[in-house]
C-alpha positions as a Markdown table, in Angstrom:
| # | Residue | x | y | z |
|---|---|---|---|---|
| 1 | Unk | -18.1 | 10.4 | -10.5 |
| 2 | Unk | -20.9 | 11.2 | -12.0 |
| 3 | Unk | -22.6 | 14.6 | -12.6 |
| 4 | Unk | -26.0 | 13.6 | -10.2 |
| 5 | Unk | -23.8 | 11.9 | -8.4 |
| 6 | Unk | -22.6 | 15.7 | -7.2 |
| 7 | Unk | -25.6 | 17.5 | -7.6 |
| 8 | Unk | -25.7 | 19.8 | -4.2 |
| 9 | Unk | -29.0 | 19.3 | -2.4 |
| 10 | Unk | -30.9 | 22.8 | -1.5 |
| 11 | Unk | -32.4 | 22.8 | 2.1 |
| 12 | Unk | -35.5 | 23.9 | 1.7 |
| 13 | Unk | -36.2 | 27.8 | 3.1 |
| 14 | Unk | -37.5 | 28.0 | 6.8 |
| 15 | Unk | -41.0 | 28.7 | 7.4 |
| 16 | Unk | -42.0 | 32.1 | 7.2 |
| 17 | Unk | -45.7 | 31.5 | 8.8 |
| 18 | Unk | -46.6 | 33.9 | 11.4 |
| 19 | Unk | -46.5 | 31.8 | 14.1 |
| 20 | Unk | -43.2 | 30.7 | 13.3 |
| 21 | Unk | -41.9 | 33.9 | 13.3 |
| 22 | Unk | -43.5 | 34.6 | 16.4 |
| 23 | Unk | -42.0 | 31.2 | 17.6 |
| 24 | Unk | -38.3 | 32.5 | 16.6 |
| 25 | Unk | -38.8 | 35.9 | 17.9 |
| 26 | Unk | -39.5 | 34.9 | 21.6 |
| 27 | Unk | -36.6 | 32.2 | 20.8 |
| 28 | Unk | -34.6 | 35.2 | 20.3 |
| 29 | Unk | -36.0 | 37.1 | 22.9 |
| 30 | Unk | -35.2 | 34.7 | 25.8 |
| 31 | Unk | -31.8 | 34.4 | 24.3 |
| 32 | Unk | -31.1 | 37.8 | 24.5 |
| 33 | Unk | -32.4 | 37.9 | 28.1 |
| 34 | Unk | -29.9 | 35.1 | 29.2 |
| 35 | Unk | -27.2 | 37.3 | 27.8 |
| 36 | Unk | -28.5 | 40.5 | 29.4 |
| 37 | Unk | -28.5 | 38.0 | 33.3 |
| 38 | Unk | -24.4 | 37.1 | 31.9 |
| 39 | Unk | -23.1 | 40.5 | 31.8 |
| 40 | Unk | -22.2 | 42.5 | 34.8 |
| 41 | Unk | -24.6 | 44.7 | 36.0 |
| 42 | Unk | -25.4 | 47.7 | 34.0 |
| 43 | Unk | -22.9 | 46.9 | 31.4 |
| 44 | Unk | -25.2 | 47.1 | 28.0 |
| 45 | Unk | -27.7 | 50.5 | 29.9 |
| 46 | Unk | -24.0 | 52.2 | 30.6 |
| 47 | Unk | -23.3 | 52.0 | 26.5 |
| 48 | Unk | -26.7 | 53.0 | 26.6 |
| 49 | Unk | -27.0 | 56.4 | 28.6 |
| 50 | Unk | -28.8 | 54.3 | 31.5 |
| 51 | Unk | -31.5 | 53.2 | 28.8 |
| 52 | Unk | -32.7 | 50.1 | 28.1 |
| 53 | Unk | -29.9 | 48.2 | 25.5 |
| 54 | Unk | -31.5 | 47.2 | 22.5 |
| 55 | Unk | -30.8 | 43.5 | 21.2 |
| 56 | Unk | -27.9 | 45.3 | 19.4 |
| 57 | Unk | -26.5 | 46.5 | 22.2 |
| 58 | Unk | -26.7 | 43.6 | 24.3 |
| 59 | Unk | -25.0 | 41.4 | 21.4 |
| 60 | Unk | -22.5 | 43.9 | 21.0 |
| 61 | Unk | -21.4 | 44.3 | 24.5 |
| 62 | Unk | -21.7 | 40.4 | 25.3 |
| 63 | Unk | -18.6 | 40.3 | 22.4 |
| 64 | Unk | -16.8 | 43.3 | 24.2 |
| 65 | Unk | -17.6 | 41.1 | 27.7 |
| 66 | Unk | -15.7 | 38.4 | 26.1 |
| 67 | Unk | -13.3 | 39.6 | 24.5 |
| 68 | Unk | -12.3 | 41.1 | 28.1 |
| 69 | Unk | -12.6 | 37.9 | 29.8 |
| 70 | Unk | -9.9 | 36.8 | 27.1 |
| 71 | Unk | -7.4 | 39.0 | 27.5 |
| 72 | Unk | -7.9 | 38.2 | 31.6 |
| 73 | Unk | -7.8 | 34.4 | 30.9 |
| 74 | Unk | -4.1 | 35.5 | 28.7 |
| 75 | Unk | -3.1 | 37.8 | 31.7 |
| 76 | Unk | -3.6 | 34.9 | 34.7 |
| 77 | Unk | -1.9 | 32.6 | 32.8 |
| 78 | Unk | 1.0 | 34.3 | 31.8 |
| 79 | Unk | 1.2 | 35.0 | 35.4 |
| 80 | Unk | 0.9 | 31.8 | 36.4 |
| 81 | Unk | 3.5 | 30.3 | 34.0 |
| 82 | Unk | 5.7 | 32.9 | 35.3 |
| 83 | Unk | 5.0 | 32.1 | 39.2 |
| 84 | Unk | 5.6 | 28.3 | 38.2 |
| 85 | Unk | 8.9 | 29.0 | 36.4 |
| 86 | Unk | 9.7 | 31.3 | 39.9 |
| 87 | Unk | 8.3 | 30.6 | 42.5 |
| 88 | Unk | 10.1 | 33.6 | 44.3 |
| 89 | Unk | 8.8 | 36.1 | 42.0 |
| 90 | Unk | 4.8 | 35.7 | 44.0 |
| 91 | Unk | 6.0 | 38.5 | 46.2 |
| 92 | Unk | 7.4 | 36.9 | 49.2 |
| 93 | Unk | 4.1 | 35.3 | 50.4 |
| 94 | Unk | 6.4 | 32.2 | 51.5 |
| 95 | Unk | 3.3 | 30.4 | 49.9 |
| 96 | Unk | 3.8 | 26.6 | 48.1 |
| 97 | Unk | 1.3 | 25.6 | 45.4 |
């Protein structure tokens, strides 16, 4: 192989214009606001004090929201592989899957 053969080709910067950056911050912006609708309610204001979460804030607790949903996800199914192994062990409901 050749040495241009392996020459790494550079993407070229994005645009830095004004308008582009305009462009990227109400990108980010709307982003952040379809974060804020995914969370329950009041979960980024309560890490807040009540205030408004900054973009910060919203990412950080969005991570903390998933990382929770996780550990659920984990719990239920560990639950049900233990119901399916047992079927006695759902508490005497007398229900059949």
């Amino acid at each position: 192989m050749s040495s241009s053969s392996r020459r790494i080709r550079r993407r070229s910067p994005p645009s830095t214009s004004p308008a582009a950056l305009d462009e990227q911050a109400a990108v980010a912006d709307e982003l952040v606001s379809r974060l804020r609708a995914l969370l329950p309610p009041g979960a980024a204001a309560a890490a807040n004090g009540g205030k408004a979460a900054s973009t910060a804030q919203v990412l950080e607790e969005t991570c903390v929201y998933i990382r929770r949903l996780h550990a659920e996800v984990d719990g239920l199914a560990e639950r049900l592989a233990r119901l399916l192994e047992d079927p006695s062990a759902a508490g005497g409901s007398g229900r059949r899957w």
